[in-house]
SEFIZA-3560 file (N, C-alpha, C; in Angstrom, 3 decimals):
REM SEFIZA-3560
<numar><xx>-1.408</xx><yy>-13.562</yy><zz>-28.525</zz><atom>N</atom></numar>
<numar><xx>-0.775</xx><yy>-12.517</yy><zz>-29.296</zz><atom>CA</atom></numar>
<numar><xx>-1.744</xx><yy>-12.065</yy><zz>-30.391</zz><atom>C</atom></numar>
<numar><xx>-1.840</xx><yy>-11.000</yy><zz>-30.546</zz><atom>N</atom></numar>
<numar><xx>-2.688</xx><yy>-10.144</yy><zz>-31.560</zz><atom>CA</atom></numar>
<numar><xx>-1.785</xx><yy>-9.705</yy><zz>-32.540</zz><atom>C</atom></numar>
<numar><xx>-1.886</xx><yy>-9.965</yy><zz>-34.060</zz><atom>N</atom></numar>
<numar><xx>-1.272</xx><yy>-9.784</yy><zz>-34.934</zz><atom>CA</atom></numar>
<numar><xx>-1.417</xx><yy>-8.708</yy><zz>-35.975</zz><atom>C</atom></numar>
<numar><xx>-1.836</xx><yy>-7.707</yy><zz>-36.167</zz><atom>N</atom></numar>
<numar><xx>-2.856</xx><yy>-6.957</yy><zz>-36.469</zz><atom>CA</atom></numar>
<numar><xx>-2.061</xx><yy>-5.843</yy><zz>-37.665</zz><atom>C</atom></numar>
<numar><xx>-2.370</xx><yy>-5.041</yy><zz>-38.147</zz><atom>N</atom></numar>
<numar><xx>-2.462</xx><yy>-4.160</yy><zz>-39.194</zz><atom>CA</atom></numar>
<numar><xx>-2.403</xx><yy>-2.197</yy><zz>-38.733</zz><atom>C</atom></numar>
<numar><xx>-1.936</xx><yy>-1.361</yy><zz>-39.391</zz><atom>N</atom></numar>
<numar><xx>-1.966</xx><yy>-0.403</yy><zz>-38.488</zz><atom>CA</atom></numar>
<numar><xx>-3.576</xx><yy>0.011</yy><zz>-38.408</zz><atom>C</atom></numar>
<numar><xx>-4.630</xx><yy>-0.432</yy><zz>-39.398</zz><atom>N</atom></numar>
<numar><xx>-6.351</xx><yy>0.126</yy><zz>-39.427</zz><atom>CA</atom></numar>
<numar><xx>-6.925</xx><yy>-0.567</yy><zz>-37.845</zz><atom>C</atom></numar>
<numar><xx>-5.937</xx><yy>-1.390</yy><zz>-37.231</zz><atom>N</atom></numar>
<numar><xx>-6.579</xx><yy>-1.450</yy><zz>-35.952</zz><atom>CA</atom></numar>
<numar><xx>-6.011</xx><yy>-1.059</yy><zz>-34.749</zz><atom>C</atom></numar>
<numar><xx>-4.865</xx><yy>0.135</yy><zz>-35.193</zz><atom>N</atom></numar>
<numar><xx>-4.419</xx><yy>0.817</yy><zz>-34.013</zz><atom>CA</atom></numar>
<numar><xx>-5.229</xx><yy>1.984</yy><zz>-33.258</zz><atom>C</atom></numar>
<numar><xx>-5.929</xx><yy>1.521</yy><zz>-32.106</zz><atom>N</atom></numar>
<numar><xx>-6.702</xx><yy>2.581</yy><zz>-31.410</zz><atom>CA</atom></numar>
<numar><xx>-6.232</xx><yy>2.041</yy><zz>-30.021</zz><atom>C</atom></numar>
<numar><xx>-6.496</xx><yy>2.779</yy><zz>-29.551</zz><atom>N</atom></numar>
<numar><xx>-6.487</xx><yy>3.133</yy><zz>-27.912</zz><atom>CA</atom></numar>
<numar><xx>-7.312</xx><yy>2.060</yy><zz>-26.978</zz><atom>C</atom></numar>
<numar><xx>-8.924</xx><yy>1.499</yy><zz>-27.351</zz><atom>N</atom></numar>
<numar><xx>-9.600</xx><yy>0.903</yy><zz>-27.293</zz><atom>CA</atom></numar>
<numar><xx>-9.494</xx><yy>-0.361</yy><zz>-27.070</zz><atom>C</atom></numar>
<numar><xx>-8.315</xx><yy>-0.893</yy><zz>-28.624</zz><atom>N</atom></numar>
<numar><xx>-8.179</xx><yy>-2.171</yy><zz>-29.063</zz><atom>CA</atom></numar>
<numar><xx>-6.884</xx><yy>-2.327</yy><zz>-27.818</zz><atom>C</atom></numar>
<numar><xx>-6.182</xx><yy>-1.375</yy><zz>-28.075</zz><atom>N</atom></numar>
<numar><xx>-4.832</xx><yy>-1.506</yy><zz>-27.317</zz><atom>CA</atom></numar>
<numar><xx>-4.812</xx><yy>-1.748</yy><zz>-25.633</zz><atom>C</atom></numar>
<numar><xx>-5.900</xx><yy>-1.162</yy><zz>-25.088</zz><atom>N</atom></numar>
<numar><xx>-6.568</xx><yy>-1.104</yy><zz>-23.882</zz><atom>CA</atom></numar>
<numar><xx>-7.180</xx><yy>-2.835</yy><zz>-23.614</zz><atom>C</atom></numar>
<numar><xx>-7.585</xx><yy>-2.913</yy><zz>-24.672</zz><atom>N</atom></numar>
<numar><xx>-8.171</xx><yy>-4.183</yy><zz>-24.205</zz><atom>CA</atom></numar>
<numar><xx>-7.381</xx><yy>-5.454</yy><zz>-24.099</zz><atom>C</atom></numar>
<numar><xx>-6.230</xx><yy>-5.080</yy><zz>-25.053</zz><atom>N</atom></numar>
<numar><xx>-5.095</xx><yy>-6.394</yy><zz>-24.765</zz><atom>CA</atom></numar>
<numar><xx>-4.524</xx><yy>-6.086</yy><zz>-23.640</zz><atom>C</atom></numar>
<numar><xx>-4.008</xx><yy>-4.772</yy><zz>-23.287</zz><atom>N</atom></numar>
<numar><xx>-3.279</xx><yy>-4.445</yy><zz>-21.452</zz><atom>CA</atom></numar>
<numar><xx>-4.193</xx><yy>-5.425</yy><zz>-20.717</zz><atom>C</atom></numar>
<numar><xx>-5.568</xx><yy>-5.292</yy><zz>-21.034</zz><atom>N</atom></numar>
<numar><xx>-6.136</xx><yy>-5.660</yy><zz>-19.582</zz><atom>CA</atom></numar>
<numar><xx>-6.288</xx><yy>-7.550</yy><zz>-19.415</zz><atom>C</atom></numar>
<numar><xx>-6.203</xx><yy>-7.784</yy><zz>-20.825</zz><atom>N</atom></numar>
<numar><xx>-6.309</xx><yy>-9.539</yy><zz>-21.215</zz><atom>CA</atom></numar>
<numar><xx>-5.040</xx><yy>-10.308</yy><zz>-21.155</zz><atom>C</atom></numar>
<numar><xx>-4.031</xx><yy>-9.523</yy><zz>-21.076</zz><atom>N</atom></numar>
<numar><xx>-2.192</xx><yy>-9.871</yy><zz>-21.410</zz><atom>CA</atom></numar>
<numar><xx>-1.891</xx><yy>-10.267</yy><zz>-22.142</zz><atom>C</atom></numar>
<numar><xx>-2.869</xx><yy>-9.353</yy><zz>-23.556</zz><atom>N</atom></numar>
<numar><xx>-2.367</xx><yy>-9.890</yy><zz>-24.830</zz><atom>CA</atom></numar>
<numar><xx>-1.493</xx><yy>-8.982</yy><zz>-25.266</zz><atom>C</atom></numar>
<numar><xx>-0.328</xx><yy>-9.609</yy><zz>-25.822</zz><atom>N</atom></numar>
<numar><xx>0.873</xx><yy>-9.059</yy><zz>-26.515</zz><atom>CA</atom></numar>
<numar><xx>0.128</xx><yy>-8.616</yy><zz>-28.119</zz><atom>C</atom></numar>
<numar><xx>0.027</xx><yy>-7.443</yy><zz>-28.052</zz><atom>N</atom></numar>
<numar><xx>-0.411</xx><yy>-6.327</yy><zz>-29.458</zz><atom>CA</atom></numar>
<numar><xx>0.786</xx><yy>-6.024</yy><zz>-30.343</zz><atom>C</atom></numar>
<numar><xx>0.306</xx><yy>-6.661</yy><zz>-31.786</zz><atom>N</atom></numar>
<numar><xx>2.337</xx><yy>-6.313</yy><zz>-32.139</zz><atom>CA</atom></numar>
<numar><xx>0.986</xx><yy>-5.609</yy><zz>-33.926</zz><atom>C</atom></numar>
<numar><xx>1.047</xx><yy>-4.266</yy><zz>-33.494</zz><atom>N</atom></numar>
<numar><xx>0.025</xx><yy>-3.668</yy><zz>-34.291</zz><atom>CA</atom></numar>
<numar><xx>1.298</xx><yy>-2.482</yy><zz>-34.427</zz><atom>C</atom></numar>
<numar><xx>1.614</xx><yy>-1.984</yy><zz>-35.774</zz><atom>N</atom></numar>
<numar><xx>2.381</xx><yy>-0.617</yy><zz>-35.940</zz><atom>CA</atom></numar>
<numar><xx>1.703</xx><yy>0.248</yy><zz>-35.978</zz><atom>C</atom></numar>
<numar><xx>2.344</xx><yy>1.291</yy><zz>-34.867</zz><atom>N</atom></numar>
<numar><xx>1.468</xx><yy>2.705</yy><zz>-34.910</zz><atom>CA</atom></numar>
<numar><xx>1.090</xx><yy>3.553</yy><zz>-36.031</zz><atom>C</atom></numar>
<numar><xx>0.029</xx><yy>3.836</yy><zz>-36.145</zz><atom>N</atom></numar>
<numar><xx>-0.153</xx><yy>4.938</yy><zz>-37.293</zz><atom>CA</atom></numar>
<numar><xx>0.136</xx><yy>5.864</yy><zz>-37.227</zz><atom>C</atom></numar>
<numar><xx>0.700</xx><yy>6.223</yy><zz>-38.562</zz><atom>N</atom></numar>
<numar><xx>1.882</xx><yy>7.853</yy><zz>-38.473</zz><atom>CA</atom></numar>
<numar><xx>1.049</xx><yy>9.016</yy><zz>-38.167</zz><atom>C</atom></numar>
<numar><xx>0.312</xx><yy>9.420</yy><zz>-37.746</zz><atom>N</atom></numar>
<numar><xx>-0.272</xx><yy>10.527</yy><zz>-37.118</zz><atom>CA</atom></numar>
<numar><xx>-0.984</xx><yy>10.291</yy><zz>-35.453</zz><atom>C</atom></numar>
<numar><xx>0.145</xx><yy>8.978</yy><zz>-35.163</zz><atom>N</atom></numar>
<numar><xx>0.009</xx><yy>9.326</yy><zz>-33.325</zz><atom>CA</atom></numar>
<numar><xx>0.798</xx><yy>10.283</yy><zz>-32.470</zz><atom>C</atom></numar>
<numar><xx>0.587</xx><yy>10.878</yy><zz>-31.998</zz><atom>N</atom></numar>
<numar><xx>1.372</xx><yy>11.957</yy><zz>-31.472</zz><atom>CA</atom></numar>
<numar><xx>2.940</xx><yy>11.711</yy><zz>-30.838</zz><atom>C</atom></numar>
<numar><xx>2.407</xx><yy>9.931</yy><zz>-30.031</zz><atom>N</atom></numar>
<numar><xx>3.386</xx><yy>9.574</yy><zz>-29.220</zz><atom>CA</atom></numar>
<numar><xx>3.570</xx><yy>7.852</yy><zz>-30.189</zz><atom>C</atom></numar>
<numar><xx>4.872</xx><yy>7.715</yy><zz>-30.934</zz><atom>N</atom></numar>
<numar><xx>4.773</xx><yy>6.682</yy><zz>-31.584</zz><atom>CA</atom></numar>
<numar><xx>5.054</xx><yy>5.158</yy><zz>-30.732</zz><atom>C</atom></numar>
<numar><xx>4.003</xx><yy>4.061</yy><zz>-30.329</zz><atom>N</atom></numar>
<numar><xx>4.714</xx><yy>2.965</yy><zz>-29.749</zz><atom>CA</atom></numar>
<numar><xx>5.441</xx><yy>2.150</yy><zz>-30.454</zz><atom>C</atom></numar>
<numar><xx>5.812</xx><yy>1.066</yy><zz>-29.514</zz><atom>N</atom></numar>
<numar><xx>7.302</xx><yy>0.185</yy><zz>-29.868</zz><atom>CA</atom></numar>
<numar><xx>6.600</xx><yy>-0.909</yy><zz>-30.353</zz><atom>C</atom></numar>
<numar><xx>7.205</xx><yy>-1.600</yy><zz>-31.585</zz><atom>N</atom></numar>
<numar><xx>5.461</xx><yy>-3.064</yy><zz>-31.865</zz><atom>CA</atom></numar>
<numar><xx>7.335</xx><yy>-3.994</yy><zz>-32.286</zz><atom>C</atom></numar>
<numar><xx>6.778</xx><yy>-4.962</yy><zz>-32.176</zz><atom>N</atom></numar>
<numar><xx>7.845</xx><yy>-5.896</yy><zz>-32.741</zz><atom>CA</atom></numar>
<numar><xx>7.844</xx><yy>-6.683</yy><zz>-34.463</zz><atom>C</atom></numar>
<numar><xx>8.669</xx><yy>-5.490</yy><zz>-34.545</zz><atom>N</atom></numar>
<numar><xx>9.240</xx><yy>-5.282</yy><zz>-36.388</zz><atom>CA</atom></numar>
<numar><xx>9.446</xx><yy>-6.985</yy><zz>-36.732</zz><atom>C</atom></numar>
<numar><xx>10.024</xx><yy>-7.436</yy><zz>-36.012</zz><atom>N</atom></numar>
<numar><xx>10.871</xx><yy>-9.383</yy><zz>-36.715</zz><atom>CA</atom></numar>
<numar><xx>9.092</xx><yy>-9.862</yy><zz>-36.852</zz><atom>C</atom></numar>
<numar><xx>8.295</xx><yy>-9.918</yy><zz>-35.604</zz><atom>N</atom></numar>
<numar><xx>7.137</xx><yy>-10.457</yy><zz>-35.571</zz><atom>CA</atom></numar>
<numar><xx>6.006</xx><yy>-9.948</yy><zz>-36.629</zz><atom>C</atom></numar>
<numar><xx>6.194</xx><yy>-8.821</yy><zz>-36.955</zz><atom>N</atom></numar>
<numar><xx>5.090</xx><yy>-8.392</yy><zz>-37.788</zz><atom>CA</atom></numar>
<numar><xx>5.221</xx><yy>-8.398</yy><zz>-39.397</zz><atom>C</atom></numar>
<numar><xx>6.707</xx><yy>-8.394</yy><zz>-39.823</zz><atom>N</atom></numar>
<numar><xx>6.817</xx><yy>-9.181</yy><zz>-40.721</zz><atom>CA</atom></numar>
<numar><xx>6.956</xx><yy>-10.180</yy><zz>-40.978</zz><atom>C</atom></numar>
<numar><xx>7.029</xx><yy>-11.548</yy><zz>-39.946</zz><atom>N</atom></numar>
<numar><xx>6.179</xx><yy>-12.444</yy><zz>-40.023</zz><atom>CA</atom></numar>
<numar><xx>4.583</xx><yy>-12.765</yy><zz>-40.560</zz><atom>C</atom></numar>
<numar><xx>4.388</xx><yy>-11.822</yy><zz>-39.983</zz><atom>N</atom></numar>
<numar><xx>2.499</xx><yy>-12.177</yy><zz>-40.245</zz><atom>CA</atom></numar>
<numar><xx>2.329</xx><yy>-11.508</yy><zz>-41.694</zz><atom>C</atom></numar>
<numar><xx>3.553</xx><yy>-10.825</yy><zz>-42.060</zz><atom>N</atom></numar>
<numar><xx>3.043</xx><yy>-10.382</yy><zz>-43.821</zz><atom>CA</atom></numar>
<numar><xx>3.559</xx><yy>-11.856</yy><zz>-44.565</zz><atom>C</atom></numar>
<numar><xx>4.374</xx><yy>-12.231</yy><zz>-44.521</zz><atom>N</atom></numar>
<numar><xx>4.750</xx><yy>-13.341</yy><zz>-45.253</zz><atom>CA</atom></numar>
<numar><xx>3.291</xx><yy>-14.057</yy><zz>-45.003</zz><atom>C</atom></numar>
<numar><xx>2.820</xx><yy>-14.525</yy><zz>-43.883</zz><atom>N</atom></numar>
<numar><xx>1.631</xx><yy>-15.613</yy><zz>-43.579</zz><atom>CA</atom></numar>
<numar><xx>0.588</xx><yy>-14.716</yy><zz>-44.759</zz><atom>C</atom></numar>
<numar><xx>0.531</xx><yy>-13.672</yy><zz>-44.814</zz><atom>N</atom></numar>
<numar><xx>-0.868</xx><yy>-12.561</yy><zz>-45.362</zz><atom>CA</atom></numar>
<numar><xx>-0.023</xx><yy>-12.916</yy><zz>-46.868</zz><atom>C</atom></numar>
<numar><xx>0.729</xx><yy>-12.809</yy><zz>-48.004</zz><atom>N</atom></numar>
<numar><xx>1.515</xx><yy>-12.753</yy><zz>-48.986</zz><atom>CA</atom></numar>
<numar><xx>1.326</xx><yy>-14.396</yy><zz>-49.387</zz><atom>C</atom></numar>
<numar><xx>1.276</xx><yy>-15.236</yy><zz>-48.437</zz><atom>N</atom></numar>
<numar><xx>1.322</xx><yy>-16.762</yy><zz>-49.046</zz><atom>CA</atom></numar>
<numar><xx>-0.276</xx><yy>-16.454</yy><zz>-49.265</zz><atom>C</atom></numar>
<numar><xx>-1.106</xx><yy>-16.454</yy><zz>-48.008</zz><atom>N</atom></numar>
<numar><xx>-2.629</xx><yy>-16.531</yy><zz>-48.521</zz><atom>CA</atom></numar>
<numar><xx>-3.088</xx><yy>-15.739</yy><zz>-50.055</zz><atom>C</atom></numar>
<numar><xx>-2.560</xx><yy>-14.468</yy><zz>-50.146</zz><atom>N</atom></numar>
<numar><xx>-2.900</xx><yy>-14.094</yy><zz>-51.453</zz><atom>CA</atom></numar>
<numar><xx>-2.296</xx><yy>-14.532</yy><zz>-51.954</zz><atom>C</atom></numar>
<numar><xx>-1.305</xx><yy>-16.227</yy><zz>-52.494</zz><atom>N</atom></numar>
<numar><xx>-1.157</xx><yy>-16.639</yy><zz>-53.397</zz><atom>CA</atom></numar>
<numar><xx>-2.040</xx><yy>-17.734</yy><zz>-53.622</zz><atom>C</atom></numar>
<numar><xx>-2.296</xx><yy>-18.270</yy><zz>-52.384</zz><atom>N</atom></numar>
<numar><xx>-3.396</xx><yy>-19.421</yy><zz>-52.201</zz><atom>CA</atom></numar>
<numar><xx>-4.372</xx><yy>-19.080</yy><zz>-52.833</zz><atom>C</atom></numar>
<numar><xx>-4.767</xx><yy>-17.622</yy><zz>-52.856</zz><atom>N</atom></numar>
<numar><xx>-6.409</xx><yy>-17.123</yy><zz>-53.091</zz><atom>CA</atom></numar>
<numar><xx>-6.219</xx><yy>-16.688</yy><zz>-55.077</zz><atom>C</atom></numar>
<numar><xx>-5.038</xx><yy>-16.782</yy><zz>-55.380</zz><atom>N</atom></numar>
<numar><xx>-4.954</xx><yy>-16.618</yy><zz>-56.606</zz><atom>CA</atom></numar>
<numar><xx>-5.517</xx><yy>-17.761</yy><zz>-57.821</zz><atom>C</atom></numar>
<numar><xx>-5.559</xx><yy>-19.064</yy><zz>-57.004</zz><atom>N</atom></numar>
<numar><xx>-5.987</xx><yy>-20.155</yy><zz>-57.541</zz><atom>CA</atom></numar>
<numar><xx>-7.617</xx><yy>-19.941</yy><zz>-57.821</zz><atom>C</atom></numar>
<numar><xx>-8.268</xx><yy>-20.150</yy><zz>-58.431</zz><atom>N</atom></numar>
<numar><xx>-9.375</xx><yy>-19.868</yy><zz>-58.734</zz><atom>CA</atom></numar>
<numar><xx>-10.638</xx><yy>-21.213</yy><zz>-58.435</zz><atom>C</atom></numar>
<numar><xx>-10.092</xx><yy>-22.317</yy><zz>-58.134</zz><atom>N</atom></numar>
<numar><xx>-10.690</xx><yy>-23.204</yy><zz>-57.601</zz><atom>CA</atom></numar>
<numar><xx>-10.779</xx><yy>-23.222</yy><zz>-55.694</zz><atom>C</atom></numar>
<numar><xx>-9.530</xx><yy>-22.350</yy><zz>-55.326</zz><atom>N</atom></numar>
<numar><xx>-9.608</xx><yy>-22.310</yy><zz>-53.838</zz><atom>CA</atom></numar>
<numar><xx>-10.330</xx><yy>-21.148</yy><zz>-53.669</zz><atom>C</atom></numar>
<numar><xx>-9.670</xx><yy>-19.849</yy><zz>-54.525</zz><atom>N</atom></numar>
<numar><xx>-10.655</xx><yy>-18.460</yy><zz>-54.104</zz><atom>CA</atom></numar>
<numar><xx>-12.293</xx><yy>-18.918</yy><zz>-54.102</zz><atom>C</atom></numar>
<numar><xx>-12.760</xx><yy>-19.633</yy><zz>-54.994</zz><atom>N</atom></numar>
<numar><xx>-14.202</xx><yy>-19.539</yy><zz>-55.345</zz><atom>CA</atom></numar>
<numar><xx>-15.023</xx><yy>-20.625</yy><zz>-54.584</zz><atom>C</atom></numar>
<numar><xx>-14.365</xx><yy>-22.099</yy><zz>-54.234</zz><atom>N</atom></numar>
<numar><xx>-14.447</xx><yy>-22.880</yy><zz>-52.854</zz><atom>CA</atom></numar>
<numar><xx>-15.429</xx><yy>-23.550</yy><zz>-54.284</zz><atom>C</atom></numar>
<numar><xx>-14.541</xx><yy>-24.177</yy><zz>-55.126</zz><atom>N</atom></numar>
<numar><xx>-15.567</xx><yy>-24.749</yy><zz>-56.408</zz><atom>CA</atom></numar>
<numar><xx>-16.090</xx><yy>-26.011</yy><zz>-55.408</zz><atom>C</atom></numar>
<numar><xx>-15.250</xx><yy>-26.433</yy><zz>-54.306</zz><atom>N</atom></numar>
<numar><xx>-15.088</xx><yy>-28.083</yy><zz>-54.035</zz><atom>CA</atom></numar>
<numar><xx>-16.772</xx><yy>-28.246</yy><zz>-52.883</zz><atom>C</atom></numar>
<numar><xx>-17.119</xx><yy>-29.289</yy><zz>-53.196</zz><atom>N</atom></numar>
<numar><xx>-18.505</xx><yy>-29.715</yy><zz>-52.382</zz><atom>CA</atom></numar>
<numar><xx>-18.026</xx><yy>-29.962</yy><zz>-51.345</zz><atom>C</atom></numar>
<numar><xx>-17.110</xx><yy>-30.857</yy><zz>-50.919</zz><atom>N</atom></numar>
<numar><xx>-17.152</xx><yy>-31.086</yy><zz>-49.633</zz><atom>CA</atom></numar>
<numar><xx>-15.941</xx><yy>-30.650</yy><zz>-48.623</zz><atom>C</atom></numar>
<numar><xx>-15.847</xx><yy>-30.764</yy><zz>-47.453</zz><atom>N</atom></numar>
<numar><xx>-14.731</xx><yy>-30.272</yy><zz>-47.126</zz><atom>CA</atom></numar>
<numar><xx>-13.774</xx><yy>-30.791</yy><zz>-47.722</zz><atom>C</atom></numar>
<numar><xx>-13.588</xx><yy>-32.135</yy><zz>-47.154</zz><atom>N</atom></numar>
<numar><xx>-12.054</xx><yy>-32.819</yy><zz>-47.457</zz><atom>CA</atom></numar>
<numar><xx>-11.575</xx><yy>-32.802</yy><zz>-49.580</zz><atom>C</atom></numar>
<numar><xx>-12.550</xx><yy>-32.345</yy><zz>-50.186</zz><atom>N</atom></numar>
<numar><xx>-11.519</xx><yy>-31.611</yy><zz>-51.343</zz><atom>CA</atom></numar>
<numar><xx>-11.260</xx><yy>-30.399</yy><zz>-51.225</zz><atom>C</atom></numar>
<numar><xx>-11.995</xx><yy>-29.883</yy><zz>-50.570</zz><atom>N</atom></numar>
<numar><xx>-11.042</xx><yy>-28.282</yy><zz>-50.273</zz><atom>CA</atom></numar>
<numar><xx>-9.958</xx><yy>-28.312</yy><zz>-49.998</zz><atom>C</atom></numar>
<numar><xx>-9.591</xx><yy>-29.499</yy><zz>-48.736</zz><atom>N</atom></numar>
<numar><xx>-8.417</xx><yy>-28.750</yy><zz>-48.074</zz><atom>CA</atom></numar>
<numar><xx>-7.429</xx><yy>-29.635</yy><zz>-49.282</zz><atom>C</atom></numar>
<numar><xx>-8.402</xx><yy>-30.678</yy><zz>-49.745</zz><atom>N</atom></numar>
<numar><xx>-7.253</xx><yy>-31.344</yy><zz>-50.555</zz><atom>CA</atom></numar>
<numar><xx>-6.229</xx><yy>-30.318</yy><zz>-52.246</zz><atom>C</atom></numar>
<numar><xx>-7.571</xx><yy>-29.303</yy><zz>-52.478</zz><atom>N</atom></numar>
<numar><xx>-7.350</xx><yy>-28.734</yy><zz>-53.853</zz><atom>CA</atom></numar>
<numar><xx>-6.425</xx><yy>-27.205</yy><zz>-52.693</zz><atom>C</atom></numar>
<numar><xx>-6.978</xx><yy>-27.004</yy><zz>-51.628</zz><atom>N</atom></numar>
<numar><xx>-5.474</xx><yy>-26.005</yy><zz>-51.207</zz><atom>CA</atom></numar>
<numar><xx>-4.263</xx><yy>-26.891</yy><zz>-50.661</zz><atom>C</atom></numar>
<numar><xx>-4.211</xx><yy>-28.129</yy><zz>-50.096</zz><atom>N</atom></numar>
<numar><xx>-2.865</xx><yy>-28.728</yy><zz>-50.061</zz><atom>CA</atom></numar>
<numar><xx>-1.941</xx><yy>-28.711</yy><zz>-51.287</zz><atom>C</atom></numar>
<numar><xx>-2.619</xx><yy>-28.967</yy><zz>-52.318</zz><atom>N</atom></numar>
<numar><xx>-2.402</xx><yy>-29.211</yy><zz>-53.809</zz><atom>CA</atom></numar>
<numar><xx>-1.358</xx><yy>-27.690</yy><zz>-54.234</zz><atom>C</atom></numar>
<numar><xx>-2.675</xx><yy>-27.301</yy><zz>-53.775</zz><atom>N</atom></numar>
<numar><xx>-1.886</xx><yy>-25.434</yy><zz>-54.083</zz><atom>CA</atom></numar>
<numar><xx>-0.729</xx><yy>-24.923</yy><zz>-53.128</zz><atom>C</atom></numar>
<numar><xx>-1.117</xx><yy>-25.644</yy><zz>-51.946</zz><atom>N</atom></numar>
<numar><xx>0.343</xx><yy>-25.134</yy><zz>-51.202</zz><atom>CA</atom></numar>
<numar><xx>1.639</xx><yy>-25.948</yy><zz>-51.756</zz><atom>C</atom></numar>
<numar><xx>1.834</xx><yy>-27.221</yy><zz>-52.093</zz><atom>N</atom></numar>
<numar><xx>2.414</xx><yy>-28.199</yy><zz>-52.487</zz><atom>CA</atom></numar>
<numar><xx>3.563</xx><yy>-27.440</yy><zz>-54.031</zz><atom>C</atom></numar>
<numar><xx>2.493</xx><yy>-26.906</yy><zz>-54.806</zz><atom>N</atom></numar>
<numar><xx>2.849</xx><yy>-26.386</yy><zz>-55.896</zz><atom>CA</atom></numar>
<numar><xx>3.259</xx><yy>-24.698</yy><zz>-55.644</zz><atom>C</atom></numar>
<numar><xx>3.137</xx><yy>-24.171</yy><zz>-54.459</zz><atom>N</atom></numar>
<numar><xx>3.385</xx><yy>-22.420</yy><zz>-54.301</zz><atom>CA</atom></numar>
<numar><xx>5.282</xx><yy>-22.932</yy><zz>-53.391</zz><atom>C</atom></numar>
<numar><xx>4.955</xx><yy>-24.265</yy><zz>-52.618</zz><atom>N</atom></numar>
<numar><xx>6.670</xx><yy>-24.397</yy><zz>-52.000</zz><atom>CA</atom></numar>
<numar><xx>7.142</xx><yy>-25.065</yy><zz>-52.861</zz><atom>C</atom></numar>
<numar><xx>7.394</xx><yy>-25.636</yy><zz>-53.940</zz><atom>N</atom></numar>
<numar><xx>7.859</xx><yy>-26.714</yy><zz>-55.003</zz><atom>CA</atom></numar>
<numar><xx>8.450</xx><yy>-25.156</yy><zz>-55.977</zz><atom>C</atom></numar>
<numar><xx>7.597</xx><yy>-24.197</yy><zz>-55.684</zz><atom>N</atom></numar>
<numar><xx>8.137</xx><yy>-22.720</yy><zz>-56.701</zz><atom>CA</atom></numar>
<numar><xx>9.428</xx><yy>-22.033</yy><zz>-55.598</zz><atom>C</atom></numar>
<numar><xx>8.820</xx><yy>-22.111</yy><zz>-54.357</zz><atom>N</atom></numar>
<numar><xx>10.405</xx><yy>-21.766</yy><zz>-53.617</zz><atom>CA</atom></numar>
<numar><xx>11.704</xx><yy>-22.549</yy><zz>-53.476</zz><atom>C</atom></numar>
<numar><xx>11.272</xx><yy>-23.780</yy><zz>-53.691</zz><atom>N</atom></numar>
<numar><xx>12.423</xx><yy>-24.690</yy><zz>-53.835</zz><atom>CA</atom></numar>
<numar><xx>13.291</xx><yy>-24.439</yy><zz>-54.547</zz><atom>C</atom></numar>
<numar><xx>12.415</xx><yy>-24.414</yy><zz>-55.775</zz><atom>N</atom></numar>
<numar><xx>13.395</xx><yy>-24.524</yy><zz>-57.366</zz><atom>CA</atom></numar>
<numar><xx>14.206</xx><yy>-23.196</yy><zz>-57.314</zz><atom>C</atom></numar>
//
């Protein structure tokens, strides 16, 4: 499944998932002549996923990747995810 944005609705891109049997859930851009059908539940899905990352990236130790090695990265964004669902809880 291709999750995509309307800046990658072309003919091209769309062509190439027909021929791979990838399911394209891309909203048409308002100046297509003929508007297609994309799946609305699924694609606001992928904004929530896009809406958490720009909160992740708001942290200034994850945006800037202060950490040397991997395993504190993922540890200083666990940290940050830990503290962004502990804010939906409450």
């Amino acid at each position: 499944m291709l999750l995509a944005d309307k800046g990658y609705d072309t003919d091209e891109i769309l062509r190439y998932c027909m021929e791979n049997d990838i399911d394209a859930v891309i909203p048409p851009k308002s100046n297509r002549v003929v508007q297609r059908h994309y799946d609305r539940y699924i694609y606001k899905l992928r904004h929530l996923v896009e809406n958490a990352f720009l909160k992740l990236k708001q942290w200034r130790g994850v945006a800037t990747r202060y950490a040397k090695s991997t395993s504190a990265f993922i540890g200083a964004v666990t940290v940050r995810c830990l503290f962004l669902w502990l804010k939906v809880l409450a």
